[in-house]
C-alpha positions in Angstrom: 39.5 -153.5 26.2 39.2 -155.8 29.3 39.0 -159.9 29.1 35.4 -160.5 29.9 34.7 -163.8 31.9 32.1 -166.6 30.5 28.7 -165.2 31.4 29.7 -161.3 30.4 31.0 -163.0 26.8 27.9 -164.5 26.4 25.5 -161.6 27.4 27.4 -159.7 24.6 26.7 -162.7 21.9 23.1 -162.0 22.5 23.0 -158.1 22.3 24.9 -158.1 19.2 22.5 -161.3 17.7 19.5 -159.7 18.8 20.2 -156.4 17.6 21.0 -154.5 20.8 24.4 -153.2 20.4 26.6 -153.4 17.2 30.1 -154.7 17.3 32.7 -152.4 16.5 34.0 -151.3 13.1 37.2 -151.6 11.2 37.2 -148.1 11.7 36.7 -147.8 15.3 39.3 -150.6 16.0 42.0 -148.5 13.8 41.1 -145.4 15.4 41.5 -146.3 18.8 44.7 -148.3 18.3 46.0 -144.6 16.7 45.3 -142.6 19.5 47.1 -144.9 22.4 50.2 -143.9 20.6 49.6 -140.6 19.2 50.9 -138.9 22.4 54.1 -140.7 22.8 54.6 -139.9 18.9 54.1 -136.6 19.5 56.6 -135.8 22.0 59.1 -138.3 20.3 59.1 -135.3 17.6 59.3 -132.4 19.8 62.7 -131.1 21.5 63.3 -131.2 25.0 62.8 -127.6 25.0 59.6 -127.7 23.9 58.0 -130.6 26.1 60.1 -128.5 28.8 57.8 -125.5 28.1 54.6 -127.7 27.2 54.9 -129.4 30.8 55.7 -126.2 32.7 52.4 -124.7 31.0 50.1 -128.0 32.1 51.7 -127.5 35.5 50.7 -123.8 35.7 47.1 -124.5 34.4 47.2 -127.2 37.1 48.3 -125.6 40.2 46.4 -122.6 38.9 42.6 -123.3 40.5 43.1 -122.3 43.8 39.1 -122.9 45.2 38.4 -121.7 49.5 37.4 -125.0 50.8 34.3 -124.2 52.6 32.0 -126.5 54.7 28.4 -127.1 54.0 26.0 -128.8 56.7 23.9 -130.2 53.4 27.0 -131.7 51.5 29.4 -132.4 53.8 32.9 -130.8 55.3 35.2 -128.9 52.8 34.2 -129.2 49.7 35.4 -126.9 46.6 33.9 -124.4 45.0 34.3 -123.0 41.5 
């Protein structure tokens, strides 16, 4: 979550007062603090091996989408299809 300066602080205080926008819960807090570290606890438990193979497969999928960059009078020079 970014630091909000005076007037954007204060703009929430009414939304929440009036109604607008609830503040989050206990829950969503938790939640969100879980999954900024779920990924690094994941591959803490895996072997090298197997981030090896998991990285090598998201590298694949990556490099995979090979689109023709065409060029379109109505959108603009070389843009992808897919």
């Amino acid at each position: 979550m970014s630091r909000k300066d005076l007037n954007q602080l204060a703009f929430s205080i009414v939304q929440q007062a009036t109604g607008e926008i609830t503040p989050p819960t206990v829950k969503q807090l938790s939640g969100k603090k879980g999954g900024l570290k779920g990924g690094k606890t994941r591959m803490d438990a895996l072997t090298a091996e197997q981030r090896s193979a998991l990285a090598k497969k998201a590298a694949a999928k990556r490099w995979s989408i090979a689109a023709p960059a065409t060029t379109d009078a109505a959108t603009g020079p070389l843009t992808k299809q897919r």
